[in-house]
LUMBATI-543073 format. One record per residue: x, y, z of N, C-alpha, C in turn. Coordinates in steps of 0.05 Angstrom, whole numbers, plus 5000, padded with zeros to 4 digits. Layout:
<pts>
XYZXYZXYZ;...
</pts>
This chain:
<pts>
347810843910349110883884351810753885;352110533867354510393869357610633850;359310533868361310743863362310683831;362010913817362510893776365010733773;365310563759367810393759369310653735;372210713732373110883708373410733692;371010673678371610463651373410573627;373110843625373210923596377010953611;377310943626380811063637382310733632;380510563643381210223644382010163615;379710253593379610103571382510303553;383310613564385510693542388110603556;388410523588390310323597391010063579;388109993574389109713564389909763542;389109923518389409983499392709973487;393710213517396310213518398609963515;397509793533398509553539399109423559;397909583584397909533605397009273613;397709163635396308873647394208953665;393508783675390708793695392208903724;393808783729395108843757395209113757;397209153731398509473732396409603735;394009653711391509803715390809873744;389909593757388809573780391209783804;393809763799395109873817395210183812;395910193783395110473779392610713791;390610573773387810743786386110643812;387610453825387310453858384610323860;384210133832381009963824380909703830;379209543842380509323851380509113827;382608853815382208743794379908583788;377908533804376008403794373708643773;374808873786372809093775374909143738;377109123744378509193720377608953699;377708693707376608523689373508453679;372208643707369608663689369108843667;370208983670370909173643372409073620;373908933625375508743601372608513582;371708453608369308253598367608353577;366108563590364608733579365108853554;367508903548368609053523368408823505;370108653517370008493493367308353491;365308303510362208223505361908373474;361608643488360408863459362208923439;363508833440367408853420366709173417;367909293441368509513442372209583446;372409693430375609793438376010093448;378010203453378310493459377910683433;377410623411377510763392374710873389;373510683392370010613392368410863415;369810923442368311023458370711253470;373111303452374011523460373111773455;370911853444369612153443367512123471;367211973480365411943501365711953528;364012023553365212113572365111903585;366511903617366511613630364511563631;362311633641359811653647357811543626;358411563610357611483573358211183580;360511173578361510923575360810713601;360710803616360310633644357810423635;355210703625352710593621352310383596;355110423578355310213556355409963563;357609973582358609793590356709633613;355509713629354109683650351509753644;349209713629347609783631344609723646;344809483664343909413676343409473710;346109633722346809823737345210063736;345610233719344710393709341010503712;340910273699337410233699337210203728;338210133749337510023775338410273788;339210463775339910703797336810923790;336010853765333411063760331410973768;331810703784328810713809328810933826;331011003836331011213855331211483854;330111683865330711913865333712073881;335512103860337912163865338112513878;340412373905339612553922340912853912;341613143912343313243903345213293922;347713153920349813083940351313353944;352513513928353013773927351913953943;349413943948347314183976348213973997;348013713994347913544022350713634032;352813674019355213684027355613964041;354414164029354314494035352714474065;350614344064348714214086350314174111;352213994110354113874129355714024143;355314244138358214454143356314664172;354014574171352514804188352114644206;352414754243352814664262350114464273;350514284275348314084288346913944261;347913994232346613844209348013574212;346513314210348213034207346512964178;348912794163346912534149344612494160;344312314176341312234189338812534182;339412714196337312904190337312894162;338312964139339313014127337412834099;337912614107336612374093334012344103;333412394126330612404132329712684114;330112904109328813074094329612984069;330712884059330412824031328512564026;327012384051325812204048323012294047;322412434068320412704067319912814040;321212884024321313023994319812773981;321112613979321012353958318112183975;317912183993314512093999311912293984;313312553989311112833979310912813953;312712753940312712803913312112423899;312612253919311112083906314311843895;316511953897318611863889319611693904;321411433894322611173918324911283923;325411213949327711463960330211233971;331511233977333511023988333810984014;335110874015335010684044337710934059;337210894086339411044095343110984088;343010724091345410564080346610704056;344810674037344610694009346111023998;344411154027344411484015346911504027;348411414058350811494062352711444047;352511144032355511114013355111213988;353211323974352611443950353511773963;353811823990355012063992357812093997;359211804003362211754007363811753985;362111543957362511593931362211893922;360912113924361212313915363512513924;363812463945366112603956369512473952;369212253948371112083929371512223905;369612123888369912203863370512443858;369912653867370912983867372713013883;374712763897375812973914375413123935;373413153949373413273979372813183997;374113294027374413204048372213284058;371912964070368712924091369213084108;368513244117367413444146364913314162;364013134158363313004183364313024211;367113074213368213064245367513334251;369213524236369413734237368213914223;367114204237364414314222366414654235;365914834216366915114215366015184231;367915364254366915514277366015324307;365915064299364614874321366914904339;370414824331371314694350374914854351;375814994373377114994374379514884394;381614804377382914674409386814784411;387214754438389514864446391114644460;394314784453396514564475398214774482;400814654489403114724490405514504467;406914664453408114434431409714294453;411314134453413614004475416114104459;416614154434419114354430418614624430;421514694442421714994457424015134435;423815434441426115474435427515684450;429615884445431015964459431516284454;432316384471433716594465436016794490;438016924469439516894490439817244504;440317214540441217534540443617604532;443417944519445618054504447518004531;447018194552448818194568450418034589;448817834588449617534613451017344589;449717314564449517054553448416854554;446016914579444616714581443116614569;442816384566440916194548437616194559;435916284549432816234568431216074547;430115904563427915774545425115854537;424515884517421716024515419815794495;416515804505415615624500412815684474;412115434462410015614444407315554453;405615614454403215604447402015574429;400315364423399315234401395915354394;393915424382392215364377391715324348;388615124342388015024323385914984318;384615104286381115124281381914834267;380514624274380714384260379014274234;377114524229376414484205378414614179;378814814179380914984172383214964179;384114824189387314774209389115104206;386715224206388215454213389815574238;392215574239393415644267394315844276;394815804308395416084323398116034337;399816104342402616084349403516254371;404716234391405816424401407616384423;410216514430411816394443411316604476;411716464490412116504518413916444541;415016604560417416574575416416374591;413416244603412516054628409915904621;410415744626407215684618405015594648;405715884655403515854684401116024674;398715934689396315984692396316284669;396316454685396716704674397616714650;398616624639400516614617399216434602;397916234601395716044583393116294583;392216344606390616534603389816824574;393016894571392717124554393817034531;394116754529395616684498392116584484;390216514506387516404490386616724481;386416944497386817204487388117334475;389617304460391517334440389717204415;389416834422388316704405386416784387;384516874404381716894399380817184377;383517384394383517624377384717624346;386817384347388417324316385417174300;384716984312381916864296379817104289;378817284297377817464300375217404305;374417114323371917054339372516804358;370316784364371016524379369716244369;369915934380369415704373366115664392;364215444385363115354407364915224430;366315074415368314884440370714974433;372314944449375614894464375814714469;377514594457377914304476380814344476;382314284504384414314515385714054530;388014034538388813784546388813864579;389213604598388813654626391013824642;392013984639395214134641392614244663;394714324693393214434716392914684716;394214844695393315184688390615194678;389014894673386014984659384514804679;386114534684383614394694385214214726;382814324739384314204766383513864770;381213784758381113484763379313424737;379813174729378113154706377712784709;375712664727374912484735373812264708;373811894712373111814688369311874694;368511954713366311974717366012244736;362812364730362712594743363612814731;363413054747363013324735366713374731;366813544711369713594713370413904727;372513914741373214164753374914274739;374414564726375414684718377214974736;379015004729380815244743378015474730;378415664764376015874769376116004744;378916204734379816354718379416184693;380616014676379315864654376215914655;375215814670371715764660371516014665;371816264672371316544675372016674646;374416584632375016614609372216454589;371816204587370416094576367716154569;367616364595363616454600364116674586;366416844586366417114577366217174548;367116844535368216794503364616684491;363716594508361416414502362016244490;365415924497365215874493365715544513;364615324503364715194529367714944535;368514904552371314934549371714554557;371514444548371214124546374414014536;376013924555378213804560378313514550;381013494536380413174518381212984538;379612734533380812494546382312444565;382912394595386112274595388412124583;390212204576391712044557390411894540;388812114514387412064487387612294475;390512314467391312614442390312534419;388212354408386712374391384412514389;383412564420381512724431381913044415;384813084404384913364402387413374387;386513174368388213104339389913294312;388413534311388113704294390013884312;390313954336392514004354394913954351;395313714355396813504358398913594332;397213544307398813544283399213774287;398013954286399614224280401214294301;402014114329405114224335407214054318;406213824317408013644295409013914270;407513964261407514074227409014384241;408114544260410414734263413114664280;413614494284416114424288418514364265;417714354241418014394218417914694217;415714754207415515044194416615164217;416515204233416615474255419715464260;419615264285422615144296424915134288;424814934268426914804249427915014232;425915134217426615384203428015664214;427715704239429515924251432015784271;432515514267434315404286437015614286;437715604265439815754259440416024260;438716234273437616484279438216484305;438816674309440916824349437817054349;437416924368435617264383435317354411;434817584414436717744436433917804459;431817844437429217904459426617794445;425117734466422217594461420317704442;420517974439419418114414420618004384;423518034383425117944355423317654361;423417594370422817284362419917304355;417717294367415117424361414917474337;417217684325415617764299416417574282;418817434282419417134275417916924269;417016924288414916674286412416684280;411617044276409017064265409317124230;412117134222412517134193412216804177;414216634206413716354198411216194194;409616324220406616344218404516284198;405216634185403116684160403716484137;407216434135407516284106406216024115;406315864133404415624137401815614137;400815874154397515884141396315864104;399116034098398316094073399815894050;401015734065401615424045398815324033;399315214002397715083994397214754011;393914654012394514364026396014254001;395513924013397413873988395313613979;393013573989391113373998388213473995;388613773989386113923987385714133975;384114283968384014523962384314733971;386014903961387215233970388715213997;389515404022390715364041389415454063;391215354081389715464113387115764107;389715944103388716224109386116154090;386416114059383616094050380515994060;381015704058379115644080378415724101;380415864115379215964143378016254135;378716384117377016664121374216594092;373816444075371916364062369316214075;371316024096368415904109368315854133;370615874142371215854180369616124196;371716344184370716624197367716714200;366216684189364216684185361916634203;363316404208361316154234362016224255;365016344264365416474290363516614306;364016554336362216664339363317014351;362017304354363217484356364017574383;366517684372368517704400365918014417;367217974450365218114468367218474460;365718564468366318944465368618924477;370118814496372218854515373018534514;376518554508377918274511377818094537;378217944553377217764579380117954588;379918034622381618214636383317904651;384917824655386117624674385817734703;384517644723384717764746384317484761;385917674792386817494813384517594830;383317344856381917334869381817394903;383217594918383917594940380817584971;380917464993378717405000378717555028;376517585046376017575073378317875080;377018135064378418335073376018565080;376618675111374518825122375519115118;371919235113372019505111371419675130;374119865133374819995159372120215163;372220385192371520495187371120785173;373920855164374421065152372520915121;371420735121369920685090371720585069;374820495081376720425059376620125066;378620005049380319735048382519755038;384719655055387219755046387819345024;389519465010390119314991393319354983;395819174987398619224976399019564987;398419615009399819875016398120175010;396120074996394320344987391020314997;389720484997387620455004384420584982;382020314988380920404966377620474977;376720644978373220684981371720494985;369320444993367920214994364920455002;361920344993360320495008360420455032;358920665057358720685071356720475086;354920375073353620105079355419875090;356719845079360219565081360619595093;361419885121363819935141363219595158;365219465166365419295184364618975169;364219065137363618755137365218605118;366118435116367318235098366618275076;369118315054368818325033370818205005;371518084981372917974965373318294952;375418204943377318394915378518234891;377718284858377418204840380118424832;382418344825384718484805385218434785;384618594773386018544747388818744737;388718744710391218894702391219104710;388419314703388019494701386519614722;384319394735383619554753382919364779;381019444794380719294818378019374830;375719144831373819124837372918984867;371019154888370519034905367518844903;367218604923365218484917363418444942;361018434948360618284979358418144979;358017914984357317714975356917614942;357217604924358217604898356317854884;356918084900355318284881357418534885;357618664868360218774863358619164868;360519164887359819394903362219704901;364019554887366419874879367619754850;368820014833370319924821372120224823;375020134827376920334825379520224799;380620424798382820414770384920224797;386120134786388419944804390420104803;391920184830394120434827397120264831;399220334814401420264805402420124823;405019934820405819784842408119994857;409520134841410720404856409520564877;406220604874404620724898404320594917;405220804940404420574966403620864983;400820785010400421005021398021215013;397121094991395021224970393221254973;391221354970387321444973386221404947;384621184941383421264919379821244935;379321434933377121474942374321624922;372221434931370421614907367721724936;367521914924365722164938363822014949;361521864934358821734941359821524953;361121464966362321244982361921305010;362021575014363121675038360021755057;359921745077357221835087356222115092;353622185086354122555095352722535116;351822745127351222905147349322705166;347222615151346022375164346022155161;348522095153349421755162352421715173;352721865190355921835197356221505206;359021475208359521325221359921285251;360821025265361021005289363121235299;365021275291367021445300367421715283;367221925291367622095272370322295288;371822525271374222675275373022795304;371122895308370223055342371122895359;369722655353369822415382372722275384;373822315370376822215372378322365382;378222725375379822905383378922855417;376522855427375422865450377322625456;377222365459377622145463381422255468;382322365451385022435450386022605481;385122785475384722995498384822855534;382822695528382422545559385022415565;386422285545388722135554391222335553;392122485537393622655549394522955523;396123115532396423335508398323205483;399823075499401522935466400122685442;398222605468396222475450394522635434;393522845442392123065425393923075398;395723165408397023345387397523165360;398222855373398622685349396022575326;394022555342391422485328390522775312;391323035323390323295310391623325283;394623285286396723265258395422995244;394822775253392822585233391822695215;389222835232387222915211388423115200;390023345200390823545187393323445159;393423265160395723085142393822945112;391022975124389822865102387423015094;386222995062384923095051381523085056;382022855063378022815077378022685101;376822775130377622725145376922415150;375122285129374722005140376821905126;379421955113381521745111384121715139;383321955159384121975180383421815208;380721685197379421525215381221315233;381621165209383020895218385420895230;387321085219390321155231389621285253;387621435262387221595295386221465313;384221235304382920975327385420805326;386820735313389320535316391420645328;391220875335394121005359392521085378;389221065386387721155413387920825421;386420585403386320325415389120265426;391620385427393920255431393320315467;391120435486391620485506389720215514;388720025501387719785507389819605519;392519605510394519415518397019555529;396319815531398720005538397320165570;397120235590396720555612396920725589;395220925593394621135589397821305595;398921395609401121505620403321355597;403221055590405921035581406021075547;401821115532402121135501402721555502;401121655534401621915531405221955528;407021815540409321825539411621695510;409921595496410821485470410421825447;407321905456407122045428408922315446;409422265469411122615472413022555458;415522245462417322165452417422215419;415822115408415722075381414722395360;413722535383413322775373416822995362;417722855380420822965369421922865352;421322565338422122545318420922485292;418522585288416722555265414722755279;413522905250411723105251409222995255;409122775238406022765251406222345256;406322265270407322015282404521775275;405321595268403221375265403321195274;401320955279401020785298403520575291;405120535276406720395264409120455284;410820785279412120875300411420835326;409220945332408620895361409120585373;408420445353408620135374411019975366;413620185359415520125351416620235383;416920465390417420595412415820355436;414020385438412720185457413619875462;415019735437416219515442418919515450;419619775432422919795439424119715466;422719805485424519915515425120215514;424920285495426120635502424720735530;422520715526421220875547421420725576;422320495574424020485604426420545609;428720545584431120685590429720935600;429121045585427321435588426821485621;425221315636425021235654427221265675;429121065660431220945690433521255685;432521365657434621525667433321825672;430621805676430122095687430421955722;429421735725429721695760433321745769;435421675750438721775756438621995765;437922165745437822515750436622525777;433522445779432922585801434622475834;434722185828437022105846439322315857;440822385829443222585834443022785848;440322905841439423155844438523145882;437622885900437322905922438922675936;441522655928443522545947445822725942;446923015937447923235943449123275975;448023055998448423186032446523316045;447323266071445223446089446923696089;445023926084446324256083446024386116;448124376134447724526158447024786156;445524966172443825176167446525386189;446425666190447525876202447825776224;445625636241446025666272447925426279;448525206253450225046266452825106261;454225276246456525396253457425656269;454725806282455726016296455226176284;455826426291457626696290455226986294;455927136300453227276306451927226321;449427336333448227206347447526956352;448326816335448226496344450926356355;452626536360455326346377454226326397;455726196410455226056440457526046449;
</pts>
């Protein structure tokens, strides 16, 4: 379908008194098209007076009627559904025109050539005004940066100046955006602004596309698989969505980004330059006021604004967020479970079944809690206890072994084990177990002050816990091999051997008979 020349707009230009140029510059028509219309009028001595009740469309076919006739060989596609068509994920032209060629074989109708049907669909979207969505399709594609302008804020009490940074995201069909400022832009912190993101959109994209910044992607080769940071693609699997990094140095790759840090550096930035703020919250709600009025700007190039389009035809296509937001968690590795059935972790200690005692195992943290794993199958989950707690039990019941599955070491065989080496050793392994609430969290702290007679005599750890018994009630292997490295117990030593020294260099004591008197003079 050749594109409708505006005849009937051409001919009340000329009317006016316009020239050919002007026309042509005006309605953006090229002048050979403006003079075929000049031709034509005057062929049929038509003036504006003649075909001003008539629509362009009227007039085109007056004027052109040979055109006209050459478009009703074909069966005209209805460009309006094709366009609605376009908007659903994986629809192209090509399919698109093949089912309308399909139609027009069935029914017997000459259908157009592919050529034909794409620019008769470029012309329609011209003519009305709307933007091709060919690139971009609702819900397909979302993408993220960091803007490169920052802004600031200052402490009340220092005066100090801190820089704080934004986070960008962008639905590129909808250019609907997500904003948000942040004190770092490390790992962790990209991590919960796509969580943030995802919850303001109120779903997720098929794609992300992100730029190569090392908080998401650790290598991104011109060939071969790309490596993604563990935590990103953990985020990505959790969103169902797949996380495809643009180009090396090709920010066209992720264009619709791009502009919208351009465009809030304006709206956002520029507009609070002149605003003092004291904490990261004031600012927050700042920038989420600046925010909304830019979503909710009219385009100026299209119809209605951000927010419209995005909740009319974006939201929709999202896909739905999971029952629980993605948790950020750290990966710690190669930590063994004792036999008391724990793993100690930052100072506290956490359950594990009784199956695990002795074997290698990972720990998954998150905010909230803390998961054990052994070989990637996840074998505890405990609540993560405060960073203030240290010293702690979190222990769960079915962890622990009963009656017929003890472990290698149990409270009898240790007290026994205690006993043989000496009474102060008793006494310290007895206050162990009596210090704690189930005797297998006693395990580990009572074999770790008996193994100290592996690198110590028996006589000198029995001589630590007598020592240490005087100054702590119930003494741990920590103290004890504090005492043991010290030297104390050889001062202890050199100065019980002084005493006894003193005590037998006193003199030889002569007896009655060597001074006389009584029957023993002489």
């Amino acid at each position: 379908m050749a594109r409708k020349i505006p005849a009937k707009t051409i001919l009340e230009y000329r009317a006016m008194g316009l020239s050919r140029n002007m026309i042509a510059k005006t309605k953006n028509v090229g002048k050979s098209s403006v003079s075929d219309v000049f031709h034509r009028a005057d062929e049929f001595c038509l003036a504006y007076e003649d075909i001003e009740k008539l629509t362009n469309e009227e007039v085109y076919r007056r004027l052109f009627p040979e055109r006209h006739q050459s478009e009703l060989l074909y069966e005209m596609p209805d460009y309006q559904a094709i366009h609605r068509e376009l908007k659903r994920v994986g629809v192209t032209l090509k399919l698109l025109w093949q089912e309308y060629k399909d139609v027009c074989d069935q029914s017997g109708a000459v259908s157009m050539g592919y050529t034909k049907f794409c620019k008769g669909y470029q012309d329609y979207i011209l003519q009305f005004k709307l933007t091709n969505h060919l690139k971009h399709k609702p819900g397909v594609t979302a993408e993220v940066d960091w803007s490169g302008s920052t802004m600031e804020i200052t402490d009340r009490d220092t005066g100090e100046v801190i820089t704080v940074y934004l986070f960008v995201g962008s639905l590129p069909y909808s250019q609907y955006t997500y904003v948000e400022p942040t004190f770092d832009q490390k790992s962790n912190t990209w991590l919960q602004c796509h969580v943030n993101m995802f919850d303001f959109f109120g779903g997720s994209a098929v794609r992300l596309v992100c730029d190569n910044l090392k908080t998401g992607v650790i290598h991104h080769p011109k060939e071969g698989d790309i490596i993604l940071n563990s935590q990103y693609e953990a985020l990505g699997d959790h969103y169902m969505t797949a996380i495809m990094p643009a180009p090396v140095r090709k920010p066209k790759g992720k264009a619709s980004v791009e502009s919208a840090v351009g465009k809030i550096a304006t709206a956002i930035i520029a507009s609070l330059r002149n605003q003092q703020f004291f904490s990261i919250y004031d600012l927050k709600h700042a920038v989420r006021e600046k925010l909304n009025d830019y979503n909710n700007r009219s385009f100026q190039k299209r119809t209605g604004s951000r927010t419209e389009v995005f909740k009319q035809e974006e939201a929709p296509s999202l896909r739905n967020l999971p029952s629980a937001p993605y948790e950020i968690a750290e990966w710690v590795y190669g930590r063994k479970v004792n036999l008391d059935c724990h793993i100690q972790y930052k100072n506290n200690y956490y359950s594990c079944p009784y199956q695990y005692v002795r074997q290698t195992v990972n720990i998954k943290e998150s905010k909230h809690s803390l998961e054990v794993y052994y070989q990637d199958k996840r074998i505890a989950t405990h609540r993560k206890m405060s960073e203030y707690q240290k010293y702690q039990w979190s222990t769960q019941p079915e962890h622990l072994p009963d009656q017929f599955h003890r472990p290698e070491w149990d409270d009898v065989r240790l007290i026994q084990w205690a006993q043989s080496i000496g009474p102060s050793v008793h006494e310290v392994i007895k206050r162990v177990f009596d210090s704690v609430k189930i005797k297998e969290q006693g395990y580990r702290s009572a074999l770790s002050i008996l193994q100290l007679t592996k690198k110590h005599s028996k006589e000198t750890v029995e001589s630590a816990c007598e020592l240490a018994l005087t100054k702590v009630y119930s003494p741990r292997y920590k103290q004890l091999k504090t005492i043991l490295s010290s030297g104390v117990l050889n001062q202890q030593k050199e100065k019980d051997a002084s005493v006894n020294k003193q005590q037998t260099s006193q003199g030889y004591i002569r007896g009655a008979s060597y001074y006389g008197g009584g029957k023993h003079d002489e």
